[in-house]
C-alpha positions in Angstrom: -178.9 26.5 33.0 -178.1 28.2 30.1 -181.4 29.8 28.0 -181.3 30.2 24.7 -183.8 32.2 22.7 -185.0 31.7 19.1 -185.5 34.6 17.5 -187.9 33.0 14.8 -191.5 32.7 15.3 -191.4 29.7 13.1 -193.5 27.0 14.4 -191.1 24.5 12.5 -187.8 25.9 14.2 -189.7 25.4 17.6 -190.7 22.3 16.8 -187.6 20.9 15.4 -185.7 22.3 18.9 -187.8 20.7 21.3 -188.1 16.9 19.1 -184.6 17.6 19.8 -184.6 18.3 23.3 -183.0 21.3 23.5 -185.0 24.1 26.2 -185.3 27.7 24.5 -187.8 30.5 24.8 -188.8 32.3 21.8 -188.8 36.2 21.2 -189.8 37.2 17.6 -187.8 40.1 16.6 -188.9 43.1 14.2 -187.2 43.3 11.1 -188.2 44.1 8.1 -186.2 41.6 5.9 -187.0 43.8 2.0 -185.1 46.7 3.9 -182.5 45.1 4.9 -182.3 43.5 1.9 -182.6 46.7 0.2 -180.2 48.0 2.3 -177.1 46.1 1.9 -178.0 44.9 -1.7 -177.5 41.5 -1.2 -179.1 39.5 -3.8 -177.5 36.0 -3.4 -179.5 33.7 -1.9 -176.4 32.1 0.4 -175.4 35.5 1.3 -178.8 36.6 1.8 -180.3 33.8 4.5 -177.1 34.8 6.3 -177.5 38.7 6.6 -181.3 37.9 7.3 -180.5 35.5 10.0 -178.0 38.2 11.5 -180.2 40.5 11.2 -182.7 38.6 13.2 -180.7 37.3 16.1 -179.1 41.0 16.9 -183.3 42.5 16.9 -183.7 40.0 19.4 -180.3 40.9 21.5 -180.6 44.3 21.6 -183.9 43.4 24.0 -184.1 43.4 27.4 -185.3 39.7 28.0 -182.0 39.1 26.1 -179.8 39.9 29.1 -177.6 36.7 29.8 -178.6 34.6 27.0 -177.6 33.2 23.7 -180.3 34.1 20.9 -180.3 32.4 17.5 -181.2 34.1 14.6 -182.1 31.4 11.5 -183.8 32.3 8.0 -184.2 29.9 4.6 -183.9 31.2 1.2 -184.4 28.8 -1.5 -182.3 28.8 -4.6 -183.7 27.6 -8.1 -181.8 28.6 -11.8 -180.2 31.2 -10.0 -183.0 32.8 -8.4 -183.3 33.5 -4.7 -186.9 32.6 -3.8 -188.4 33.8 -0.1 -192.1 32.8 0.7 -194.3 33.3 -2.2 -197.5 34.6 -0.1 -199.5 34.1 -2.8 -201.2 31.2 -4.7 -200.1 32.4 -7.9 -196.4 33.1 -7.1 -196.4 29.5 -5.5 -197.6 27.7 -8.5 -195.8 29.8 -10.8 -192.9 28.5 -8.7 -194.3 24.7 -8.3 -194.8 24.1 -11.8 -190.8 25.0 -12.8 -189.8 23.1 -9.4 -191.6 19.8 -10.7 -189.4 17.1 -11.4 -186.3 19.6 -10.8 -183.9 20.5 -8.0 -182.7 23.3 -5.9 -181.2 24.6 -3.0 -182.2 25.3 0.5 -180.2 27.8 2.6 -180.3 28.3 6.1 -178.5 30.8 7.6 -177.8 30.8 11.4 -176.5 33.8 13.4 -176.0 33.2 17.3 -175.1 35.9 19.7 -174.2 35.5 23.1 -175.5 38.1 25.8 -174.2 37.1 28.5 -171.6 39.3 30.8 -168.3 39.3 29.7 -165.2 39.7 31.7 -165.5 43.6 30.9 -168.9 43.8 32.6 -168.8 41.8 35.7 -168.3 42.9 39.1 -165.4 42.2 40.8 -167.1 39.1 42.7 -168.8 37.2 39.3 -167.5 35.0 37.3 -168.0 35.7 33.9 -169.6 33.0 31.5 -170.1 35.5 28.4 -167.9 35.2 25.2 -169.1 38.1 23.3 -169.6 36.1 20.7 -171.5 36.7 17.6 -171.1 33.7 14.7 -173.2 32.8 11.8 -172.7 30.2 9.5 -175.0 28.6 6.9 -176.3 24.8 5.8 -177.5 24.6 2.6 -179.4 21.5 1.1 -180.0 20.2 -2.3 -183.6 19.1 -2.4 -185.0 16.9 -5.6 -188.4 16.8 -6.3 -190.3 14.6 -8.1 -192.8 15.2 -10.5 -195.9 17.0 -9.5 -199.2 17.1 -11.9 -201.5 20.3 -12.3 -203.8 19.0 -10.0 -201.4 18.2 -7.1 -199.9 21.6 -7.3 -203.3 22.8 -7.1 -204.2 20.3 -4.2 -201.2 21.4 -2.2 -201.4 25.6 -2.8 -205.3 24.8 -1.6 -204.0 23.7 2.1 -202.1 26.8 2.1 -198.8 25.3 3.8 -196.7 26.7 0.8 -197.4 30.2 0.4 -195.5 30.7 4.1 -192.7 28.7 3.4 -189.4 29.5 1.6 -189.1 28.2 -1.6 -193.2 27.0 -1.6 -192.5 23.5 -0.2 -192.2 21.6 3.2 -190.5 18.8 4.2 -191.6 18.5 7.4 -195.0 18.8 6.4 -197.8 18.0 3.5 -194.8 19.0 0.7 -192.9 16.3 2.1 -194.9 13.7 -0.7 -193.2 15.8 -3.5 -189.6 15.9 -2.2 -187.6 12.3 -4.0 -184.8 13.1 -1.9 -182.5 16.0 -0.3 -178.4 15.8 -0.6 -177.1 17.4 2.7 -178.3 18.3 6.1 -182.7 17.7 6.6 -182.7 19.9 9.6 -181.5 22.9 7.4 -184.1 22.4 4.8 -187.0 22.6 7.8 -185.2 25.2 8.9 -182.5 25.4 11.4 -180.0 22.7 11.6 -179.2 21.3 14.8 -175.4 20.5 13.7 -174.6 23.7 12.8 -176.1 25.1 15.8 -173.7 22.7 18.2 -170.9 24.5 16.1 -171.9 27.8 16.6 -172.4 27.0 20.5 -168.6 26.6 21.3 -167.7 30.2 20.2 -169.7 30.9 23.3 -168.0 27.9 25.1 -171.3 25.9 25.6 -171.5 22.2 24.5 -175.1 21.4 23.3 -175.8 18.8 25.5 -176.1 21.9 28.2 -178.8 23.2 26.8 -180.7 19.7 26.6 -183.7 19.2 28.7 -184.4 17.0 31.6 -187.1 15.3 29.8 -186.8 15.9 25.7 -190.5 16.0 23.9 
């Protein structure tokens, strides 16, 4: 069977791949996402979850317990009036943030960055058959997300339970933010945080279906 890793240590993206019944392992990579930020000076928030994501997925391939596996690499970065907005960490960035969201709209990227490790024609042995691709694809699904309106004290309510100050953007929709969200335009999976479509797309540059990767018996 073919493993795939998740290079996230998102509790969402876990969750979201086994609901879907799709085996992986998870190996949380390394990076340190302000320096490669700072790096390549990418300050678009579409362009941004990408590199992120890349960034991620190739930590996590460069590892030993990578050999002869696909790993995908996945970060959100919300966009609101043209600002790119990570996780706020703190309560007051996060109602600083609520309080313009309310009643407003924005949009959730999620890049995705697969890479396949496994051997290529170049390194097997004369006797193997070679299942690697060489691969590395990335592509990202983006969501608009409307939220409704959203008093003082719900704000308050919400940063109290500490969900949004780890999440991109300060909301959920998975989760306890899911009451303030009216409705999202585009892919649902992308705005918790790694889309299962665009992951099936990803997986035939490596020449794997998704189906493949499903379990015998999906949570």
């Amino acid at each position: 069977m073919t493993r795939l890793i998740l290079a996230s240590q998102s509790p969402a993206r876990t969750k979201l791949l086994t609901e879907a019944g799709i085996g992986h392992d998870v190996l949380v990579s390394d990076v340190d996402e302000d320096a490669v930020q700072a790096k390549y000076g990418v300050t678009d928030a579409h362009d941004t979850a990408l590199l992120l994501a890349r960034a991620k997925a190739e930590a996590v391939a460069a590892l030993p317990e990578a050999e002869g596996a696909l790993v995908i690499g996945c970060d959100s970065v919300f966009e609101f009036d043209g600002e790119s907005h990570g996780k706020p960490y703190t309560a007051e960035v996060a109602r600083e943030r609520m309080l313009r969201m309310s009643g407003s709209q924005g949009v959730l990227h999620t890049g995705h960055w697969l890479v396949d490790c496994r051997d290529t024609a170049a390194d097997a042995e004369d006797n193997e058959t070679p299942e690697g691709t060489g691969a590395t694809v990335g592509a990202v699904s983006s969501a608009e997300v409307h939220f409704a309106q959203m008093s003082p004290q719900d704000i308050e309510a919400y940063i109290a339970t500490g969900e949004p100050l780890h999440c991109a953007g300060s909301f959920t929709i998975d989760g306890l933010g899911g009451a303030f969200i009216r409705k999202v335009d585009g892919d649902p999976h992308a705005v918790v945080g790694l889309s299962i479509s665009t992951l099936r797309d990803l997986l035939v540059h490596a020449n794997v279906g998704i189906t493949e990767l499903w379990t015998a018996n999906p949570q």
